[in-house]
C-alpha positions in Angstrom: 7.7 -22.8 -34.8 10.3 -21.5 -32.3 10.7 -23.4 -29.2 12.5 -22.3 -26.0 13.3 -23.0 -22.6 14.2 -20.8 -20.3 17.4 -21.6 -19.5 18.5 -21.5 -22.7 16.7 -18.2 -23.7 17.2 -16.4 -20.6 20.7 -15.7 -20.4 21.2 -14.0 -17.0 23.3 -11.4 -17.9 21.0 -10.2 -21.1 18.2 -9.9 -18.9 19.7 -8.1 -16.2 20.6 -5.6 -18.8 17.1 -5.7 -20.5 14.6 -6.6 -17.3 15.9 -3.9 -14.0 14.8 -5.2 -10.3 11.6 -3.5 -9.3 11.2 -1.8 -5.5 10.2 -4.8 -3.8 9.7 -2.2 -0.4 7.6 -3.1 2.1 5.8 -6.2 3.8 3.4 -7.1 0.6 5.8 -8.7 -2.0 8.0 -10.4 1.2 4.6 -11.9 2.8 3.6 -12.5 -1.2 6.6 -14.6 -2.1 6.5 -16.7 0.7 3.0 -17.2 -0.5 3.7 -18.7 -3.6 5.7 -20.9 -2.3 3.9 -22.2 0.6 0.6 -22.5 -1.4 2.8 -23.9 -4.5 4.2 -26.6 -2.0 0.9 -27.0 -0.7 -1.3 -28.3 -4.1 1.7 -30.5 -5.8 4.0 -31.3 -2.7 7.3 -29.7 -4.2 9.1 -27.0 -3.5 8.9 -23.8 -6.1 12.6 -23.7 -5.4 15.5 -25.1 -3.1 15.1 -24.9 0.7 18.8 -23.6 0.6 18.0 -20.9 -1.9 14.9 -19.6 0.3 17.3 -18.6 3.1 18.4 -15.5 0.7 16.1 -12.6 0.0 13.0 -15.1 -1.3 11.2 -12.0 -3.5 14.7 -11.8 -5.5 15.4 -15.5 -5.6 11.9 -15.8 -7.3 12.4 -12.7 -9.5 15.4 -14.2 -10.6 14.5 -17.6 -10.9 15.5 -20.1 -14.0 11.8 -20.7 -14.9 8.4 -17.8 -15.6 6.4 -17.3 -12.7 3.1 -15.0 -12.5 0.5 -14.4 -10.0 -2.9 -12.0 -9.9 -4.9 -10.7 -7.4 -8.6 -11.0 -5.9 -9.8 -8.6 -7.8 -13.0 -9.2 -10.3 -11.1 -8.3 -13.2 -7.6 -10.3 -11.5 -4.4 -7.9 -11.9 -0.9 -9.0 -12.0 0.7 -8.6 -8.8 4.2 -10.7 -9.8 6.0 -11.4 -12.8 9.5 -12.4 -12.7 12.6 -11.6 -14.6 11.8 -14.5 -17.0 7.9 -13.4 -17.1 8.8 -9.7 -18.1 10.8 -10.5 -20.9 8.6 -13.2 -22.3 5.9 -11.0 -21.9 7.8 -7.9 -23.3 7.0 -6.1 -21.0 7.9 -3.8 -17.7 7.6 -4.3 -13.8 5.3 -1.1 -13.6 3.1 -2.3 -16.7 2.7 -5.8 -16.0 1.3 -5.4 -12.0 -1.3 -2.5 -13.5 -2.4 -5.3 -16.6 -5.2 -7.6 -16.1 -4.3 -10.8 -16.3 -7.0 -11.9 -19.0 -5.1 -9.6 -21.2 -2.0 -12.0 -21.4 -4.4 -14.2 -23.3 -5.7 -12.9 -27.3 -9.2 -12.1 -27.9 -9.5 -15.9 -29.4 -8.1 -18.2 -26.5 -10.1 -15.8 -23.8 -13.2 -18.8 -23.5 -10.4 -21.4 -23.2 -8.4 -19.3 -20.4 -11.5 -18.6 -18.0 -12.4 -22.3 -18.2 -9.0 -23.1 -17.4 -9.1 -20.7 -14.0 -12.0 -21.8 -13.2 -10.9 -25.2 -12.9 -8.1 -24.0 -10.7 -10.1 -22.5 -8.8 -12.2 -25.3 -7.9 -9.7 -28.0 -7.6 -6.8 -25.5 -6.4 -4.0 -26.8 -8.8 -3.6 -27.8 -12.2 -0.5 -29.0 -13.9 0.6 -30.0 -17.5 -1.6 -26.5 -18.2 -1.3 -25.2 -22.2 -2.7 -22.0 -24.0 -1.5 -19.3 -26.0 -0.8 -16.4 -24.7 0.6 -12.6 -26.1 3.0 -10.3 -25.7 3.0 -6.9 -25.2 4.4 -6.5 -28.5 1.8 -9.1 -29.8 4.0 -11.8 -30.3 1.8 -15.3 -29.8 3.2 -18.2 -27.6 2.0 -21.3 -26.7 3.0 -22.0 -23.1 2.6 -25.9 -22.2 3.5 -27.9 -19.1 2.5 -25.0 -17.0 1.4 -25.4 -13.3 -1.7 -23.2 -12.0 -2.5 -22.8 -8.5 -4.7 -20.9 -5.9 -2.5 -19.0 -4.1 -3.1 -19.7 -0.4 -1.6 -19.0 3.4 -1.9 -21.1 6.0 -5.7 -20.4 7.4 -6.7 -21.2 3.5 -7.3 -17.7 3.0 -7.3 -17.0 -1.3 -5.2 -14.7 -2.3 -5.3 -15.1 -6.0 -3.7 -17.1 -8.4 -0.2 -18.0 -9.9 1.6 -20.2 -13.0 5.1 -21.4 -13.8 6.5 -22.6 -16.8 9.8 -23.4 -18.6 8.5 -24.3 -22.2 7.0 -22.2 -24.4 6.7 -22.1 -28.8 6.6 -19.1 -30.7 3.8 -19.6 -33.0 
């Protein structure tokens, strides 16, 4: 087995080569990032990232952030709407793939019971932490993801608008 951690694995300058910055345009993914981290903040009490680094362009300081983070829709079959720098090369994957792939589909045919049970009980009690599962590539490369944190992602009327994980560990199995 093959363990990482992102900051090891994710050498900044190989991934900017590898993983390009997507066209963040428009209000959606500025109003989305500060999203994820207000409804982050708001199920475990800490901050996604630094108050200091938020004062930048937030959508890029979380694209570019030393740990994965993901997020999906409303929709009945949840699509990605967010996957960071980290995210898209774990994943193997590209900006305009990964917000067009339902999210289910990050999990194998196998560990698909264990995954709904697992968003389902984020969805009821809004956060989870110490979260594990396998998940797959693109490429079909199997990971198992552990200490992960789930949450509903929530503004500030408690309005859902989906949900979203970060992790920093992860074996290659």
């Amino acid at each position: 087995m093959v363990h990482a951690q992102i900051p090891w694995v994710f050498n900044q300058n190989h991934y900017n080569d590898v993983v390009k910055y997507p066209e963040f345009n428009g209000p959606f993914y500025t109003h989305h990032a500060w999203l994820l981290c207000f409804s982050y903040k708001r199920w475990t009490g800490k901050q996604l990232i630094r108050e200091s680094e938020k004062a930048n362009n937030l959508v890029l300081t979380l694209f570019d952030a030393p740990f994965v983070l993901v997020a999906h829709g409303t929709e009945t079959d949840s699509i990605f709407n967010f996957g960071n720098r980290a995210a898209l090369a774990l994943f193997e994957i590209g900006w305009d793939e990964f917000i067009r792939l339902p999210s289910r589909k990050s999990a194998d045919m196998d560990n698909q019971e264990d995954r709904a049970r697992l968003m389902a009980r984020v969805n009821a009690a809004g956060y989870a932490i110490d979260c594990k599962g396998v998940r797959v590539s693109s490429t079909g490369k199997r990971f198992l993801i552990t200490g992960a944190t789930i949450w509903n992602v929530v503004d500030d009327h408690d309005k859902y608008h989906g949900q979203a994980a970060m992790f920093t560990n992860w074996s290659y199995l």
